[in-house]
C-alpha positions as CSV (number, residue, x, y, z in Angstrom):
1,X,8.9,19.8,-2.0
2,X,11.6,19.9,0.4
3,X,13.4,16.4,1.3
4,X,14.4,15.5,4.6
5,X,16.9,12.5,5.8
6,X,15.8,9.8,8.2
7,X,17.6,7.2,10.1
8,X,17.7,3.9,10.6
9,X,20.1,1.3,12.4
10,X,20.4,-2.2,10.7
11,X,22.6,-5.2,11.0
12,X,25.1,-5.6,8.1
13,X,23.4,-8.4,7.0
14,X,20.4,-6.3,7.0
15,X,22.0,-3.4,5.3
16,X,23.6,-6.2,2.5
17,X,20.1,-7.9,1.5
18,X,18.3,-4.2,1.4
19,X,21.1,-3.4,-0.7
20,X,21.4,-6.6,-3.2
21,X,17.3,-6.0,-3.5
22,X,17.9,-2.8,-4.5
23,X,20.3,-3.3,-7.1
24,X,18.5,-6.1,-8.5
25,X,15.3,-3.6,-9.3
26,X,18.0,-0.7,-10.5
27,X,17.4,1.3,-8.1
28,X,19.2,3.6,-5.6
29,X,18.6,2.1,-1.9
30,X,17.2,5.4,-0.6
31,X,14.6,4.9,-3.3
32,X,14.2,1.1,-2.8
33,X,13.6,2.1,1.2
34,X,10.5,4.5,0.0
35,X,8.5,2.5,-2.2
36,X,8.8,-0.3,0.1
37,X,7.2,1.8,3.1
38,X,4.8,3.7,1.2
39,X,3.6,0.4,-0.3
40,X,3.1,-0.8,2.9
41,X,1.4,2.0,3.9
42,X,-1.0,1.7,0.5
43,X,-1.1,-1.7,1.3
44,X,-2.2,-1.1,5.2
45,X,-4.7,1.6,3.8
46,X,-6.0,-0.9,1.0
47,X,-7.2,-3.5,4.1
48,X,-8.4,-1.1,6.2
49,X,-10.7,0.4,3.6
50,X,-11.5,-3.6,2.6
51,X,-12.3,-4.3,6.3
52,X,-15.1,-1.5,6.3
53,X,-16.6,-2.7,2.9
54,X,-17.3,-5.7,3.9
55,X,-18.2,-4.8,7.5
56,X,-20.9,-2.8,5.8
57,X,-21.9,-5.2,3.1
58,X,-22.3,-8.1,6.1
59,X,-24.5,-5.7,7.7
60,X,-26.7,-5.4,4.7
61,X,-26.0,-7.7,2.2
62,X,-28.4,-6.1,-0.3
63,X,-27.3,-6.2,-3.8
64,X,-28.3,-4.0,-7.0
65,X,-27.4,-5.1,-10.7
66,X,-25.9,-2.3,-13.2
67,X,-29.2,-1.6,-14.5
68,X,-30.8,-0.8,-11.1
69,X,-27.4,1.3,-10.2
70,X,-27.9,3.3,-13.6
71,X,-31.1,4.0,-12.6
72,X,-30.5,4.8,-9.5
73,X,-27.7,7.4,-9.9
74,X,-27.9,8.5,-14.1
């Protein structure tokens, strides 16, 4: 895989408390920057998904116990 840089303007006081939370989990503050976003991202994924669930459970609110499911499906 072939890494690529990307940009971003902050304020010193921006670019101080990214870099104070990065050194207080160890890590570098490129790396701190990318596990923050692709959490979010995860994260943004994660609802999304949760909102659709439970749009579709509201719509049919129907329920099945283990037993039924194993039956269903084994």
């Amino acid at each position: 895989m072939t890494n690529t840089t990307i940009s971003l303007r902050l304020t010193a006081e921006e670019k101080a408390l990214i870099s104070e939370c990065a050194t207080t989990y160890g890590v570098s503050v490129s790396e701190f920057l990318r596990e923050s976003v692709l959490e979010r991202i995860e994260d943004e994924f994660d609802l999304r998904v949760w909102d659709e669930a439970k749009a579709e459970f509201e719509s049919d609110p129907t329920t099945l116990t283990a037993a039924e499911i194993a039956a269903k499906y084994l």
